[in-house]
N, C-alpha and C positions, 0 to 999 in steps of 0.2 A: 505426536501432538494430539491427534484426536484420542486417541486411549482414555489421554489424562484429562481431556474436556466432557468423555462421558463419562469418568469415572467421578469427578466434579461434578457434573450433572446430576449422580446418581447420589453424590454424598448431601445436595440441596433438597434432592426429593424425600430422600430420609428425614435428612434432619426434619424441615419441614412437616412431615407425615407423626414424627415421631415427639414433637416439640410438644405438643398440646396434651399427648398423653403424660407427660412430664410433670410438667406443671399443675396438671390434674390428681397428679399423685399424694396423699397427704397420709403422712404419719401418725399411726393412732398408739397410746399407752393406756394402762388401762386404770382408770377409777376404782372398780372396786373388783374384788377378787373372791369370791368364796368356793373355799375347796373341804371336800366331806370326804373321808376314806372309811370305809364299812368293812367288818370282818366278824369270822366267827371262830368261838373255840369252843370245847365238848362242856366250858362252863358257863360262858354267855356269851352273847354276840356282843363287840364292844365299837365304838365310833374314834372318828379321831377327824380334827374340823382346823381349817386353816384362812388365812384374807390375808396372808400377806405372802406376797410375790413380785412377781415382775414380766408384763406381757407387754411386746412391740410387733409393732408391724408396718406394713405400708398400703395404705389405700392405692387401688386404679378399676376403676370402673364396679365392676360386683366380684371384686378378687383383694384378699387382703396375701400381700406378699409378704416373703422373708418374717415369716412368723419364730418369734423367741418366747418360751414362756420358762421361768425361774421360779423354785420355790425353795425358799432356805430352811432344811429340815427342819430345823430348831423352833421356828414358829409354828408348824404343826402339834397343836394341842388333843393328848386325850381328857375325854370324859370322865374317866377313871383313875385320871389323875397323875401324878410325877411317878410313881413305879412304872404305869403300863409309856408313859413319854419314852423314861428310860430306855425301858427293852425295846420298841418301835425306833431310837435313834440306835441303838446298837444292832438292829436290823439292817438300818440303812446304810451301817458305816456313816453316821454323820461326821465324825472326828476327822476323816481321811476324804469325806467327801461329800462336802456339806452343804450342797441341790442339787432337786430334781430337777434336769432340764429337759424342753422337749423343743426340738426346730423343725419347722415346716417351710416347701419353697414356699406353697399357697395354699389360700384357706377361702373355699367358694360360700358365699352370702347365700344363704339359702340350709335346708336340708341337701346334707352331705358326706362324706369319710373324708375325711382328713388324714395322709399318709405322710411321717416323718421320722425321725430319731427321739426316740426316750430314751434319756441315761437316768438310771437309779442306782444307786450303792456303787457306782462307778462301771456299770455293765449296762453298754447303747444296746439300743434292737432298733431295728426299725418294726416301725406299726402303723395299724392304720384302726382309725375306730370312728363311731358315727358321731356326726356334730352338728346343731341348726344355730347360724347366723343369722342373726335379725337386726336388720336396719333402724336406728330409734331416732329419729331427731337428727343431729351430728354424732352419733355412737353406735355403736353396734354389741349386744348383744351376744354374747358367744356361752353355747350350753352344750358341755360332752361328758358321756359316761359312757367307763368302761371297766372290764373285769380283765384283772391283770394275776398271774402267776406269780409268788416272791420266789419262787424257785428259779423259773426264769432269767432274774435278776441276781443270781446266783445269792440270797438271802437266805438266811437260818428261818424260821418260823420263830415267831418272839414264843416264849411257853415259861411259866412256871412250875417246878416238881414236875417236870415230865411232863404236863400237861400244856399242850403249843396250839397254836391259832391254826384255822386253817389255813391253807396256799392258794386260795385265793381273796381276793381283796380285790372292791367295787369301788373305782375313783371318780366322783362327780365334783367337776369344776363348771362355775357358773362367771365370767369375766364381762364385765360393763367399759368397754374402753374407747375414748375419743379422740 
């Protein structure tokens, strides 16, 4: 009988302790989204720029948890136009797998690395790469680039007549979410 009176005890203190962190918790999506991927081949370096996606998370204190960010290949546009879209979705496997997704447990307010899963072309890794959250009003802020491998991700190099992009490629996403 006492076991179950402190283990009740112990179940009040909790709760209690842990109630306000809860209720404090608030889920952010995001407003705006803008994503730039940069690359180069032996004929010019070429861009490709995206703002639509899909980021959630949950606020608790200066920690955003259970971070989801979604990006449907197909709204990434190049500069160069529907050929080079083309070859970039047929890189990615968009037909068979059509976003990029990346999950994180948490993502600390401030200068940071951020460590989680990237799936691209249907091939996870886990990564980690530098990010600065900044707090704005009721929103936050989130800015990260990083240079990524498509070999890596097991991708071909997009190329025409033999001539192919380099293997690496520089992804800056800039997310405003409240």
């Amino acid at each position: 009988m006492k076991t179950i009176t402190n283990l009740m005890s112990i179940g009040l203190v909790l709760g209690f302790a842990l109630l306000p962190q809860l209720s404090n918790a608030q889920k952010i999506t995001q407003k705006t989204t803008n994503i730039k991927i940069t690359g180069t081949s032996p004929m010019h370096d070429w861009e490709m720029t995206g703002s639509t996606a899909t980021f959630v998370g949950t606020v608790a204190g200066s920690t955003i948890n259970n971070v989801t960010f979604i990006v449907p290949v197909k709204t990434i546009k190049a500069e160069k136009g529907k050929t080079m879209e083309k070859k970039a979705y047929d890189a990615l496997k968009a037909d068979k797998t059509p976003n990029i997704t990346f999950s994180a447990p948490t993502l600390s307010v401030g200068k940071s690395n951020i460590t989680g899963k990237l799936t691209i072309a249907g091939v996870s890794k886990n990564v980690s790469f530098p990010v600065n959250v900044a707090k704005k009003g009721n929103g936050y802020v989130i800015d990260g680039s990083e240079s990524i491998k498509l070999s890596e991700f097991g991708m071909d190099r997009p190329g025409f007549m033999g001539i192919k992009t380099g293997d690496v490629v520089t992804v800056k996403v800039n997310i405003v979410a409240e």
